[in-house]
C-alpha positions in Angstrom: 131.0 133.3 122.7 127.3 133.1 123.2 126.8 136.0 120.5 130.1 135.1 117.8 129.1 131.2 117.2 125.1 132.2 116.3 127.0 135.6 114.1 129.1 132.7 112.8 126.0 130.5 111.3 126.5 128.0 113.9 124.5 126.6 116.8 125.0 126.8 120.0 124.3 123.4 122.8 125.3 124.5 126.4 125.7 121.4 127.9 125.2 121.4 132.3 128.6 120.6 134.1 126.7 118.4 136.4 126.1 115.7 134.4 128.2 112.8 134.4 130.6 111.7 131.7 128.0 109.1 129.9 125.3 111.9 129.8 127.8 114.4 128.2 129.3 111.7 125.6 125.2 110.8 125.0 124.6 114.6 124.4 127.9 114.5 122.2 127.1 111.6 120.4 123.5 113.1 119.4 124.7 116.6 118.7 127.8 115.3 116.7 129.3 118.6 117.0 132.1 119.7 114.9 133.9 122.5 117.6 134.0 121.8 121.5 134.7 124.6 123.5 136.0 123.3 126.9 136.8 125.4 130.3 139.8 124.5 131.4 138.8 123.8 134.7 136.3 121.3 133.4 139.2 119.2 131.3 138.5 115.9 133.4 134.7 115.7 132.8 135.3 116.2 129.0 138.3 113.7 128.6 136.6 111.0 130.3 133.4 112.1 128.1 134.8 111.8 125.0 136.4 108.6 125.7 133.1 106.8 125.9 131.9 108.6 122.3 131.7 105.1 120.1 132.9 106.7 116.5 136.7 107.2 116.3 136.5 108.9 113.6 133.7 111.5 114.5 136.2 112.1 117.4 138.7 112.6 115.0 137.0 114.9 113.2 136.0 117.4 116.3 138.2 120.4 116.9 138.3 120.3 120.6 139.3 124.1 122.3 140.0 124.6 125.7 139.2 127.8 127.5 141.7 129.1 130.3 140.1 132.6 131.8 142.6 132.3 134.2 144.9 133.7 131.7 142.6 136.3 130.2 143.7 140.0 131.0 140.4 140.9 132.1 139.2 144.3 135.0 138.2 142.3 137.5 136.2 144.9 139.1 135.3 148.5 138.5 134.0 150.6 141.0 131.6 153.4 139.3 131.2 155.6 142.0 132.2 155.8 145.8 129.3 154.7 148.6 128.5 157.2 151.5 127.7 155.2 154.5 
């Protein structure tokens, strides 16, 4: 994600996971960002942020995408060559 949005013409704004809700929906409110990529995992903090966001319609307007890794078929590890104590 961090290389396709800026290959996309877009910007991206990390946001840190531990602020509270009324930092994220300040940050939110400022950025007035069109896409919000969510982690799953992080569903609470986001719902309860965007509830406090004071335009409806901006909210309206804001294509909200959660992530699931959990899901993701990803190698979890690879081991490259074997260790000799």
């Amino acid at each position: 994600m961090h290389f396709a949005v800026p290959m996309a013409g877009a910007v991206l704004n990390t946001i840190n996971t531990r602020l509270d809700e009324k930092s994220i929906a300040g940050i939110l409110c400022h950025a007035q960002p069109k896409m919000l990529f969510i982690d799953r995992n992080l569903e609470h903090l986001a719902r309860e942020s965007l509830q406090l966001l004071p335009h409806e319609d901006f909210k309206q307007n804001m294509k909200v995408i959660f992530i699931d890794e959990s899901k993701t078929s990803s190698i979890q590890g690879v081991r490259l060559r074997e260790s000799h104590p």
